[in-house]
DRENTORKOL-643734 format. One line per 4 residues: number of its first residue (from 1); their letters; for each residue x, y, z of N, C-alpha, C. Coordinates in Angstrom, 3 decimals, m for minus. Layout:
NUM> a> X:Y:Z:X:Y:Z:X:Y:Z  ...
***
This chain:
1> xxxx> m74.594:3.170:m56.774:m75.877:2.795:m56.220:m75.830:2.944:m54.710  m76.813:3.397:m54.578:m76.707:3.127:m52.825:m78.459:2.665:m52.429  m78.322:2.435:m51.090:m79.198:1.870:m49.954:m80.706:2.703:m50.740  m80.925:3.976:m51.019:m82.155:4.482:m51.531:m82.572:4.084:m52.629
5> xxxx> m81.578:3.639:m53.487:m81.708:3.058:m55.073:m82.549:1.791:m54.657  m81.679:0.833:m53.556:m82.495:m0.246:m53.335:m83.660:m0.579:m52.837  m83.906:0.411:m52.273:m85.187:0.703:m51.289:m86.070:1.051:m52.578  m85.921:2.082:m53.414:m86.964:1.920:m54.599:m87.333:1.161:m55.888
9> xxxx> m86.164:0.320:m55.465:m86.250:m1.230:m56.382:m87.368:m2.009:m55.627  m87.053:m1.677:m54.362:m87.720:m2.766:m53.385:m89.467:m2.197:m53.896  m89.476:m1.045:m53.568:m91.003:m0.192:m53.599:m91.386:m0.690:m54.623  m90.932:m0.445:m55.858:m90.959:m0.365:m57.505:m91.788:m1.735:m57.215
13> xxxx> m91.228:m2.753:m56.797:m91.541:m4.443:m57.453:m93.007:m4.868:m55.951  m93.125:m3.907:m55.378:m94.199:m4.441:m54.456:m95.273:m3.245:m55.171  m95.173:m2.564:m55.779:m95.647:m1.790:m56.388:m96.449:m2.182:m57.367  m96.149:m2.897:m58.425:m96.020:m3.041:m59.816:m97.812:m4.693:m58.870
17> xxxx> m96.471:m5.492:m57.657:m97.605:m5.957:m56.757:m98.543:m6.309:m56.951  m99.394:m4.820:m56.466:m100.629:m4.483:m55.929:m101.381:m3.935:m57.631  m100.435:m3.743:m58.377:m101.046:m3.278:m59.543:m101.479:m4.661:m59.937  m100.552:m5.750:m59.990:m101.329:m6.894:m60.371:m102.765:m7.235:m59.993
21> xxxx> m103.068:m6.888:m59.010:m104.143:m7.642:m58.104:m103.922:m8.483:m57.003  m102.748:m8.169:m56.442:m102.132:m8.787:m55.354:m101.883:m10.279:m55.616  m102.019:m10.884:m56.803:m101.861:m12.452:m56.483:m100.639:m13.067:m55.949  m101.155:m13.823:m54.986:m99.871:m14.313:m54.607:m98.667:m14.776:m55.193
25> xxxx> m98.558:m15.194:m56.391:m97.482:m15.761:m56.905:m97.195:m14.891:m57.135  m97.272:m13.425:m57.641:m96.720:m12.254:m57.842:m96.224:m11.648:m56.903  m96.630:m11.374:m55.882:m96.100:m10.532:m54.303:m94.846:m11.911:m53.736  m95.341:m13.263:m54.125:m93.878:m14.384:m54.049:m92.712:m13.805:m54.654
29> xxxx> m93.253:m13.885:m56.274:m92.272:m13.717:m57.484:m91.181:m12.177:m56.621  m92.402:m11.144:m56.349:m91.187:m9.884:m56.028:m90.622:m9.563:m55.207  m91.013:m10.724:m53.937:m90.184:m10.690:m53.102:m89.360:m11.096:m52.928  m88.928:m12.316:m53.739:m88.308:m13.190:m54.175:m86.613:m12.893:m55.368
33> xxxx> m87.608:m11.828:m55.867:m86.366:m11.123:m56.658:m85.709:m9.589:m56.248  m86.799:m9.133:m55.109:m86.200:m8.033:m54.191:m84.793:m8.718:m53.511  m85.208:m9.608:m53.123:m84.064:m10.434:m51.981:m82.956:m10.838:m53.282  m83.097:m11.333:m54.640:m81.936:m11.578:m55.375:m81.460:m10.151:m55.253
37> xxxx> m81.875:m9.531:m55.828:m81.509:m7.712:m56.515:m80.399:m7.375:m55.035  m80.938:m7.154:m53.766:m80.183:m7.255:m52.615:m79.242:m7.952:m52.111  m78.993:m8.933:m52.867:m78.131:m9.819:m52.286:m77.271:m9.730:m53.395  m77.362:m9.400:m54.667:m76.451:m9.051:m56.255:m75.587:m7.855:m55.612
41> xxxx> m76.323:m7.409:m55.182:m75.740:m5.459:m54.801:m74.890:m5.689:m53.659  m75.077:m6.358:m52.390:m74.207:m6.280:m51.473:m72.906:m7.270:m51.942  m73.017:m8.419:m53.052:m72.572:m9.521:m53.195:m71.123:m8.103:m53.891  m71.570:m7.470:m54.628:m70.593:m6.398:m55.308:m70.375:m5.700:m54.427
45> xxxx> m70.664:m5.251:m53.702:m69.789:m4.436:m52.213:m69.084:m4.934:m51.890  m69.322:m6.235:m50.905:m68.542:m7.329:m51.267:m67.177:m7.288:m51.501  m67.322:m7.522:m52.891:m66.162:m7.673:m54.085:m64.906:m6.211:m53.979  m66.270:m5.025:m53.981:m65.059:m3.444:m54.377:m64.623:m3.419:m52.660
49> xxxx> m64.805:m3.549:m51.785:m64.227:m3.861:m50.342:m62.768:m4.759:m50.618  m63.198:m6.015:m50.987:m62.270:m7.186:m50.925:m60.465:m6.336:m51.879  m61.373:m5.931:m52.986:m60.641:m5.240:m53.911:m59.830:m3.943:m53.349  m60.135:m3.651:m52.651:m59.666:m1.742:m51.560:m58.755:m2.473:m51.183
53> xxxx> m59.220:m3.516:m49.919:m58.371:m3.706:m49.302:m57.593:m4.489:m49.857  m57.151:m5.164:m50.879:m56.016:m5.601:m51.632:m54.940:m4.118:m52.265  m55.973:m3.211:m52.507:m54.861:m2.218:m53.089:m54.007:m1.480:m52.061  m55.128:m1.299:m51.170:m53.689:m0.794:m50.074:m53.256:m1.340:m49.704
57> xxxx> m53.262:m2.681:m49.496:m51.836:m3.516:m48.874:m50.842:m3.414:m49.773  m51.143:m3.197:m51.188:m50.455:m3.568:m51.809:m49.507:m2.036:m52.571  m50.037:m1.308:m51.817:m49.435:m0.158:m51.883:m49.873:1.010:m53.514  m51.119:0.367:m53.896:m51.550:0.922:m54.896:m52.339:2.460:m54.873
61> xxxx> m52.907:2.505:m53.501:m53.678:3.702:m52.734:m53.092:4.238:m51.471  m53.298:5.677:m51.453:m53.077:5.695:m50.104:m53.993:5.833:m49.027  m53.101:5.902:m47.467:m54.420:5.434:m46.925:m55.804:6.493:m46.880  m55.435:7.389:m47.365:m56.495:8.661:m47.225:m57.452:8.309:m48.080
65> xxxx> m56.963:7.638:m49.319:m57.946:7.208:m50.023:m58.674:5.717:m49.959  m58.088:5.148:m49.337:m58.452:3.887:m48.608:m59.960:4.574:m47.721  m59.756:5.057:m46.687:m60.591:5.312:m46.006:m61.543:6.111:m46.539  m61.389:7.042:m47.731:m62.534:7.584:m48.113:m63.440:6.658:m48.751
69> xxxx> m62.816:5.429:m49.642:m63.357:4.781:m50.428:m64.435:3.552:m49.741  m63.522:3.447:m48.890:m64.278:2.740:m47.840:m65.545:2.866:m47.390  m65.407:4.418:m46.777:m66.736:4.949:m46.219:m67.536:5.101:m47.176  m67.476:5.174:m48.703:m68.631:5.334:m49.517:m69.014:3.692:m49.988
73> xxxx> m68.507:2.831:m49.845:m68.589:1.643:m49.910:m69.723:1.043:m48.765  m69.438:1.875:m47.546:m70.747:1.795:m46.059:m71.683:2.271:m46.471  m71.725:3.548:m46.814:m72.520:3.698:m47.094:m73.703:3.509:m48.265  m73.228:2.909:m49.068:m73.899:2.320:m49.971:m74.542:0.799:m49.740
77> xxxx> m74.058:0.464:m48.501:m74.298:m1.050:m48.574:m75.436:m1.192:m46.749  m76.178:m2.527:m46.863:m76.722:m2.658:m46.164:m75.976:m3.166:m44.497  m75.072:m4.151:m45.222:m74.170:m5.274:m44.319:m73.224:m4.077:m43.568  m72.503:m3.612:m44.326:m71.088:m2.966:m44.161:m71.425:m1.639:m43.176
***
């Protein structure tokens, strides 16, 4: 997954929105679960980061692959 996936999760649910009729508890409800969905996804970046950097200390990767894995880990994520 990356940053565009989320961005059309994000679209998708403000989307769906305006199809309602804009009521507010609905544009609440999806903003509400945009921000879970975003915070699930980085919460697992997160995690495969925490996880990298345990394997190369631990001598499971090397560093070439450390750093590649890494950078697709940035780039997939908002925080990182």
């Amino acid at each position: 997954m990356t940053s565009r996936y989320l961005a059309t999760v994000v679209i998708a649910l403000f989307s769906i929105a305006l199809l309602q009729g804009c009521s507010k508890e609905m544009i609440g409800g999806a903003a509400v679960g945009a921000a879970g969905v975003g915070a699930a996804y980085e919460y697992q970046n997160k995690k495969q980061m925490d996880r990298l950097e345990e394997d190369f200390k631990a001598g499971r990767i090397t560093k070439e692959e450390y750093l590649k894995r890494k950078e697709d880990i940035k780039n997939g994520s908002i925080i990182y």
